[in-house]
VOGU-3710 file (C-alpha; in Angstrom, 3 decimals, decimal comma):
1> xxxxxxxxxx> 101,581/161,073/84,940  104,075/161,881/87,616  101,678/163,885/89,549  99,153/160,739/89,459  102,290/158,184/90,307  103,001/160,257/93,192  99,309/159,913/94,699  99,471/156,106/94,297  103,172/156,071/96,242  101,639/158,682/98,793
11> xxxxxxxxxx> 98,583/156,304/100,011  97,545/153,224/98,466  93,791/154,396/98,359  94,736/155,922/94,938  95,872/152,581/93,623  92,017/152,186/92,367  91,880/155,279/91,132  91,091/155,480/86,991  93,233/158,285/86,303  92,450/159,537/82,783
21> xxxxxxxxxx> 95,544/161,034/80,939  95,065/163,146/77,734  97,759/164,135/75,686  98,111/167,264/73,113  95,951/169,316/74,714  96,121/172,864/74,597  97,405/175,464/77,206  94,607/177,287/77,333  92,385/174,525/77,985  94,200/172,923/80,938
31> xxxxxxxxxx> 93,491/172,828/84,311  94,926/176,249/85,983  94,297/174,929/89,492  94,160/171,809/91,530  91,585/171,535/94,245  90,137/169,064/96,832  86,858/169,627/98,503  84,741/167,635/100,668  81,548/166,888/99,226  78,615/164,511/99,866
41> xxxxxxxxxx> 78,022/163,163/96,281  80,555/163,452/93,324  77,322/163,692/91,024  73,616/164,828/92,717  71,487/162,010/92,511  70,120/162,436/95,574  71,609/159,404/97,503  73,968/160,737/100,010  74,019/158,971/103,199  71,608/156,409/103,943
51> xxxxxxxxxx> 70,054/156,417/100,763  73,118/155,755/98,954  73,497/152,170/97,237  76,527/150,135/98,081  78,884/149,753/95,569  81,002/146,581/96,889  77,364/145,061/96,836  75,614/146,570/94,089  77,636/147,653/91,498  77,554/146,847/87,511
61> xxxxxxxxxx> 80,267/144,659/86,130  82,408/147,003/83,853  83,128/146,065/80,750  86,378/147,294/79,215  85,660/149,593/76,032  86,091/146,566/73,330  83,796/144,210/75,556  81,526/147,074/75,174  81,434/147,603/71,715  80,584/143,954/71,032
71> xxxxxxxxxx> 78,070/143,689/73,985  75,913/146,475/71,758  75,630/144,006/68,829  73,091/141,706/71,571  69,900/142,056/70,029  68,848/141,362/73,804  70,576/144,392/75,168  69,597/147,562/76,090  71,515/151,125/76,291  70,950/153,537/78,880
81> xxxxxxxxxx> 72,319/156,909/78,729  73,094/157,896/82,257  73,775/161,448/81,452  71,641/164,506/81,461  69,732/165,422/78,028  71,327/168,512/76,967  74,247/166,501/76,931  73,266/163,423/74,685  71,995/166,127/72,269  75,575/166,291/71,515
91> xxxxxxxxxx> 76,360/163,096/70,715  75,323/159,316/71,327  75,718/155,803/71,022  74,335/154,414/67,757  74,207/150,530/68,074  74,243/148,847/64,823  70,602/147,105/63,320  69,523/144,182/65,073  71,987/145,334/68,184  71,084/146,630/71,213
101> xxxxxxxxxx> 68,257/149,396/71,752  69,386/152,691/73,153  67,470/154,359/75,429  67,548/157,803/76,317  66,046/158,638/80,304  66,074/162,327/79,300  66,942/163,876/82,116  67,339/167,219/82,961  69,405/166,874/86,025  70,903/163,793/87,554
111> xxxxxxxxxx> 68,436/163,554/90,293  65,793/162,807/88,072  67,300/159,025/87,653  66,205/157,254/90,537  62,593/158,930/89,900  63,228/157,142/86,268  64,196/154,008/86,890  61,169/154,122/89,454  58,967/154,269/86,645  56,743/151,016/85,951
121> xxxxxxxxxx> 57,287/152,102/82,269  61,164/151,778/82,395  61,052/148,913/84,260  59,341/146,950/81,662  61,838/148,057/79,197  64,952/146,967/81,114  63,379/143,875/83,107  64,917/140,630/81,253  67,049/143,079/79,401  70,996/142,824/79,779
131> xxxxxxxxxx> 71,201/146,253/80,608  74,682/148,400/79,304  75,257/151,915/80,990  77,451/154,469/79,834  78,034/157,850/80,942  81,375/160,672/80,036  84,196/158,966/82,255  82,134/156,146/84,386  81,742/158,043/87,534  78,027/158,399/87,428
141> xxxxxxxxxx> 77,433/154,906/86,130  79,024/153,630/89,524  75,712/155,129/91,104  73,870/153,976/88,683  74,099/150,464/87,942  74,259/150,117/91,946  70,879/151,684/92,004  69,030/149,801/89,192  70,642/146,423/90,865  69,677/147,588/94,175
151> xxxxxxxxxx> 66,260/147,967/93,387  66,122/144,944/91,157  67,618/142,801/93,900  64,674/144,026/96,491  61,770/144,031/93,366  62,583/140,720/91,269  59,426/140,285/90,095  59,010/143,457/88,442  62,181/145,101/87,657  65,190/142,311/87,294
161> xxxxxxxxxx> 67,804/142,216/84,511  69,739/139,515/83,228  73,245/141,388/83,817  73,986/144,879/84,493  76,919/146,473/82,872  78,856/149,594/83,003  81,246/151,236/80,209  84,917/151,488/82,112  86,478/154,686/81,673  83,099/156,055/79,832
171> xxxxxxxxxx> 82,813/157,921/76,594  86,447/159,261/77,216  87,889/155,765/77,505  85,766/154,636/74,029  86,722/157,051/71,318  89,983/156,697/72,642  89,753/152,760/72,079  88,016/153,185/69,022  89,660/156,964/67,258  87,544/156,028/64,029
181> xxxxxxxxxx> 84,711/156,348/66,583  83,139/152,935/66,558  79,242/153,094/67,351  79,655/156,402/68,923  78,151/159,624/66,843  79,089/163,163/67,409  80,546/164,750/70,078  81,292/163,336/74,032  80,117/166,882/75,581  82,850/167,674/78,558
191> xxxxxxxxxx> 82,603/169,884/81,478  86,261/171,224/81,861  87,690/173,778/79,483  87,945/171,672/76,221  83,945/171,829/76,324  83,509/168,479/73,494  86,019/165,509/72,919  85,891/164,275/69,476  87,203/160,683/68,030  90,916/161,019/67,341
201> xxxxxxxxxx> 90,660/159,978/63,710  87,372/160,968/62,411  87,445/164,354/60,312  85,382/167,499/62,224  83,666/167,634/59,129  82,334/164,139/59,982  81,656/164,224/63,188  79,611/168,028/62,680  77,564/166,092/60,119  76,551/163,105/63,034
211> xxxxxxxxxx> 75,846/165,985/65,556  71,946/166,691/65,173  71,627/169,362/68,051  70,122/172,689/67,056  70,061/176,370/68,674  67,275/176,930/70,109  66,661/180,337/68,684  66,821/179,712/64,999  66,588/175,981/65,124  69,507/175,829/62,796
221> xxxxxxxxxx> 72,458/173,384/63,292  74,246/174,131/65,800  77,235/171,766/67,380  78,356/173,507/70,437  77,417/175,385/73,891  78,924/178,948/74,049  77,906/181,406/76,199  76,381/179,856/79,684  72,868/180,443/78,270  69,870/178,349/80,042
231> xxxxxxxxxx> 66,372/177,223/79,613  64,326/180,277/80,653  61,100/177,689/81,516  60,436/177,574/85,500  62,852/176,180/87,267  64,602/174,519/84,596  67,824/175,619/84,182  69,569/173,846/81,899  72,287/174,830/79,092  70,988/175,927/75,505
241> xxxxxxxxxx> 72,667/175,962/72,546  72,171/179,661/70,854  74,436/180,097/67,815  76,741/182,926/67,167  73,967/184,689/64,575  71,420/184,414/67,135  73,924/185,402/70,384  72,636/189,138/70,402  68,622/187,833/70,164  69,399/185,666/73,193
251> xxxxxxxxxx> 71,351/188,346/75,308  68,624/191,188/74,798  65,579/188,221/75,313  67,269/186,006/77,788  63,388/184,911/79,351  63,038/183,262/75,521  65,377/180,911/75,567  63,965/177,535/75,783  65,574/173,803/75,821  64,449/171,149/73,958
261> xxxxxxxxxx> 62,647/168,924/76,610  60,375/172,202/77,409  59,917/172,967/73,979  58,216/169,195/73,597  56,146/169,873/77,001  58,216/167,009/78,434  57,838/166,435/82,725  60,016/163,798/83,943  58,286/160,643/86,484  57,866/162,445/89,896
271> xxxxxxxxxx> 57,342/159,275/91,765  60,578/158,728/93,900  61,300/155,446/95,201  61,800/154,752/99,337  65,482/154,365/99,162  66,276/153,453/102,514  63,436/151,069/102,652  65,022/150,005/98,807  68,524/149,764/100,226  67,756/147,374/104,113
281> xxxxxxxxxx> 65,508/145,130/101,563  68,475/144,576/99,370  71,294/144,295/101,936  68,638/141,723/103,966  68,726/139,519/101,158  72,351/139,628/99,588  72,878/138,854/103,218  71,135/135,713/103,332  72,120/134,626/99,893  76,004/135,141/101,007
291> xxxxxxxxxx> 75,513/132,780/103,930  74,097/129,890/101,276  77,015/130,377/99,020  78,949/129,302/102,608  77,228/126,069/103,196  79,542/123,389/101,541  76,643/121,617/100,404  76,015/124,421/98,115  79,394/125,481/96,595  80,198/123,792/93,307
301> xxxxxxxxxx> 83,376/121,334/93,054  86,394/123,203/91,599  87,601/123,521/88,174  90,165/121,014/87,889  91,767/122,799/84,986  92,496/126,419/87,066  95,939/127,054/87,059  96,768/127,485/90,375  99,604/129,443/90,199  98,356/132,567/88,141
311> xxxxxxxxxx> 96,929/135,619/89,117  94,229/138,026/87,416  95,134/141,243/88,558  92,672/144,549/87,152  92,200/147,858/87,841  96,017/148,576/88,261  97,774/151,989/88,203  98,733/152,609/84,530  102,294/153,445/85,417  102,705/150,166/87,212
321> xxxxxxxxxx> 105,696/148,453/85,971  107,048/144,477/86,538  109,152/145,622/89,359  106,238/147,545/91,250  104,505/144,268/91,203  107,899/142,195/93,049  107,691/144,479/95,046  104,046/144,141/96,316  103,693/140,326/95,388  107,209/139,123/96,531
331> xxxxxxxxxx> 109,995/137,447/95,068  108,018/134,360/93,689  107,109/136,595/90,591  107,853/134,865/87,299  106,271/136,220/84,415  103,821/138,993/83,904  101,659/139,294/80,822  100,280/142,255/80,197  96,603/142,385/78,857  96,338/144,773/76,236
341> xxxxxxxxxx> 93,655/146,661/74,112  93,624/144,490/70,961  92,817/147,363/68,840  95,028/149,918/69,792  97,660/148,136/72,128  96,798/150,265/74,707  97,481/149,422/78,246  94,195/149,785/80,659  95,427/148,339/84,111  95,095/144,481/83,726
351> xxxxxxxxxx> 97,607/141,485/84,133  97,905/138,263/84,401  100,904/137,420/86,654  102,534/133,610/87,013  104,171/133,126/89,980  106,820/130,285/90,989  104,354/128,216/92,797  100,598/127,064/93,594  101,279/128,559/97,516  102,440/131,642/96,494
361> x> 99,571/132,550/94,511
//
């Protein structure tokens, strides 16, 4: 927490940062190191540069992890899972009957998803659809939704939600709002040293008996990835799970090993979409449309019953205190209400914040 305070205090370009602090863990499952490296994509979709959507234009709306939960009881909703396949196998969202349909892209890699969401087939499924996207800690639905509303901003006519959501803070952020584990089943698969996260509150014995995911030598149950093995199958590549009877078979016949998407013959949509093309049709008209929403004529009378002094004030530093926020907003400060989980009373980085008057605000 200190370490993450003294990043915000160091250069404000932290302040929207969505630090994620775990407590209990383990020594031997920390983080020996700390690194920084320069890098063209956090996660390889395949949009660096040009290509890449713009997130100030064309990013989801999050949803805080409550907001979430109750958006996958819309019958007209639908669930993507951003992440790769191996992954899901894990663990999933399981919205409740008559909720939202989850759908799984079943991906083997992350640049599959633009190739996906090309597909005429998922864009019937998610056209008219309020679409909800979740991924382990958010960072790849930031792509994500920017992409499908990218392309559903230049193609309205055949690919063009109602809304376009994103999970804030991810799986991670979830179980942690909801420790009995809400809609989510199994295990959040992780990619540092504590390999799974699991609800806080729901038994192992529980959450073993959600997870479905079998090795792929003995197809036995099997609720974990030991060992770096991978899919032997072309280029493939991806984890498999091989249990600890089988971890000798797999060592001596490494060539055999195959994941579950090659075992069902599955080939992802090859078709990639012209992203540049994609991304100067979009901008072109969000352009236009922001010069309407200019024109007097257009704008809608205001709300005579906003409260003029009060400000909403999200995505905060979670160490931010009453005083932090004098200091930025000024002296007119008067009262700052914290907005609060209303499960857990958990803090997530939103205020509202009622200052002395209408100007100051």
């Amino acid at each position: 927490r200190d370490f993450c305070l003294g990043l915000r205090e160091m250069d404000s370009l932290f302040d929207e940062t969505d630090f994620k602090l775990t407590d209990g863990v383990s020594p031997d499952k920390l983080f020996k190191s700390f690194s920084i490296r320069k890098t063209k994509e956090l996660v390889a979709y395949g949009l660096s540069g040009e290509k890449a959507p713009s997130l100030s234009k064309f990013a989801g709306e999050h949803l805080e992890a409550d907001a979430y939960h109750e958006a996958m009881m819309d019958k007209d909703s639908v669930i993507v899972d951003v992440r790769n396949h191996y992954e899901s196998a894990l663990g999933g969202f399981n919205p409740p009957e008559g909720g939202a349909e989850l759908i799984d892209p079943l991906m083997r890699n992350s640049i599959e998803f633009p190739k996906w969401l090309n597909d005429p087939a998922t864009q019937k499924k998610l056209h008219g659809k309020k679409v909800l996207m979740y991924c382990t800690g958010g960072i790849r639905c930031e792509r994500a939704t920017a992409l499908l509303n990218q392309m559903s901003t230049a193609n309205p006519d055949t690919l063009k939600p109602k809304a376009v959501y994103e999970l804030r803070g991810g799986i991670e952020r979830y179980v942690k709002t909801f420790p009995e584990g809400g809609f989510w089943k199994g295990k959040n698969y992780l990619f540092d040293r504590r390999m799974e996260q699991l609800p806080g509150e729901k038994s192992a014995t529980k959450v073993e008996e959600e997870t479905k995911s079998k090795c792929c030598v003995c197809r036995q149950r099997c609720t974990r990835y030991r060992g770096k093995f991978k899919c032997s199958q072309g280029l493939c590549g991806v984890p498999v799970i091989v249990c600890d009877d089988c971890k000798q078979k797999a060592l001596a016949a490494p060539k055999s090993l195959t994941c579950e998407l090659c075992k069902l013959g599955y080939k992802a949509p090859q078709a990639m979409p012209d992203l540049v093309a994609l991304k100067r049709a979009a901008e072109s008209i969000v352009g236009e449309t922001a010069v309407d929403e200019k024109d007097p004529k257009r704008q809608k009378s205001a709300d005579s019953d906003v409260c003029e002094d009060r400000l909403f004030l999200a995505r905060l530093p979670l160490t931010v205190t009453k005083t932090k926020l004098t200091e930025a907003l000024g002296d007119e400060v008067k009262v700052v209400h914290w907005l609060t989980d209303k499960r857990t009373g958990a803090f997530y980085g939103s205020c509202m914040v009622q200052l002395s008057s209408a100007m100051g605000a």
